[in-house]
C-alpha positions in Angstrom: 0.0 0.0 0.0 1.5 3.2 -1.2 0.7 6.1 1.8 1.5 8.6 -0.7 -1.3 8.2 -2.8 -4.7 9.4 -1.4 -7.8 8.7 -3.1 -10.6 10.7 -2.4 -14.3 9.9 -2.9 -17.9 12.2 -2.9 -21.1 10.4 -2.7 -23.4 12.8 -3.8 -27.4 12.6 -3.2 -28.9 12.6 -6.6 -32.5 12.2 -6.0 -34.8 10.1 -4.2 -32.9 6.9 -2.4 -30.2 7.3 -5.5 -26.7 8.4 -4.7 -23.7 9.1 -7.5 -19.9 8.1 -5.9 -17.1 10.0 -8.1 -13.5 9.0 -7.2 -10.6 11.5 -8.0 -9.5 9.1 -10.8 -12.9 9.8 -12.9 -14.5 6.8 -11.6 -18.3 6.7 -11.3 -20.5 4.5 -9.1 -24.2 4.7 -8.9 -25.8 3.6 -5.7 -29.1 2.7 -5.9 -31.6 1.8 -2.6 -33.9 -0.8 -4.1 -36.7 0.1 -1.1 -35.8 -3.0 0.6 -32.7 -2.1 2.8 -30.5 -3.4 -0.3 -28.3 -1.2 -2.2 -26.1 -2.4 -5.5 -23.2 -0.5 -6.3 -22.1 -0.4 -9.5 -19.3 1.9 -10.5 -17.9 2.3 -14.4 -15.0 -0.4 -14.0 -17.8 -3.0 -14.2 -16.9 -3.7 -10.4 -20.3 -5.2 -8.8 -21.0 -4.9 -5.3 -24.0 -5.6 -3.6 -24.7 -4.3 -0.3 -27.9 -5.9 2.2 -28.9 -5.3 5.4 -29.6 -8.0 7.4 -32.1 -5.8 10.0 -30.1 -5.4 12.6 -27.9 -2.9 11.9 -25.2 -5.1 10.3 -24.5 -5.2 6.6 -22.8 -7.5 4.4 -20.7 -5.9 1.2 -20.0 -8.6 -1.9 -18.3 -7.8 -4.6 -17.7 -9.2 -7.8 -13.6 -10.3 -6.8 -15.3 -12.4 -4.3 -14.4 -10.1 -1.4 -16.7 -9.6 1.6 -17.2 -7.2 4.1 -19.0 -6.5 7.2 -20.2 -3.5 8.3 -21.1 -3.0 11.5 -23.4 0.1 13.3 -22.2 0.4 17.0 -25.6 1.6 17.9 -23.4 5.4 18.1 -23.7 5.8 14.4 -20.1 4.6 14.3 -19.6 1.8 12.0 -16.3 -0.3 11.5 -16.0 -2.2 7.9 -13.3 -5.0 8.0 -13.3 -7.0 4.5 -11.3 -9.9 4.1 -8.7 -8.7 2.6 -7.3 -7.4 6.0 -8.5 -3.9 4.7 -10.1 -2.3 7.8 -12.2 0.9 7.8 -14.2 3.4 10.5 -17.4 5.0 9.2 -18.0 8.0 11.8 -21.4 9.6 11.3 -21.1 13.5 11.8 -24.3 13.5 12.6 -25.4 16.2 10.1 -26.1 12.6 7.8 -22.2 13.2 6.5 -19.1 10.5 7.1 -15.9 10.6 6.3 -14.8 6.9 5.7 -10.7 6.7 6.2 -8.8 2.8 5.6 -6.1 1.3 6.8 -4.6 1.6 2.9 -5.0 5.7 3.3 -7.6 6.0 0.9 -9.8 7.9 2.1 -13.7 8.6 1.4 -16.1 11.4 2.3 -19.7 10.5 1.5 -23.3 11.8 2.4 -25.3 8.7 4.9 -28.4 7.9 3.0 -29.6 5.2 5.2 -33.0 6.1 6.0 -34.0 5.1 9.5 
């Protein structure tokens, strides 16, 4: 993992349960809440990922390299996302519905919360 290079992301509410993610090196996801607490992210590199809530405040994220995350709410609106790749993440909730999601790997994300409680 190469500290020097930073990557910086902006989730942007695009309308009604649809959200837009645009990376610093052009790359587009769309996010889209099906109305069934499950989300499928799907960004430009034809990289897949499907996120579902399980109902209790724990989330699983699959993408299509086979790699699998957890994402767990702390009940603070703090969440910690480890994946299997050894790639751990905190997701801090401002509380103003805005997060700034840093990793391990310094790549770091700062997205608007869209989960609709």
């Amino acid at each position: 993992m190469n500290k020097a290079q930073l990557s910086k992301y902006t989730l942007t509410d695009t309308g009604f349960r649809v959200a837009k993610l645009v990376d610093t090196d052009c790359r587009v996801a769309t996010l889209t809440d099906t109305g069934c607490r499950v989300a499928t992210l799907t960004d430009t590199g034809c990289r897949v990922a499907t996120l579902t809530d399980t109902g209790c405040r724990v989330a699983k994220l699959v993408d299509t390299d086979c790699r699998v995350g957890t994402l767990t709410d702390t009940g603070c609106r703090v969440a910690t996302l480890t994946d299997t790749g050894c790639r751990v993440a905190t997701l801090s909730d401002t509380g103003c519905r805005v997060a700034t999601l840093t990793d391990t790997g310094c790549r770091v994300a700062s997205h608007r919360d869209l989960i609709k409680e």
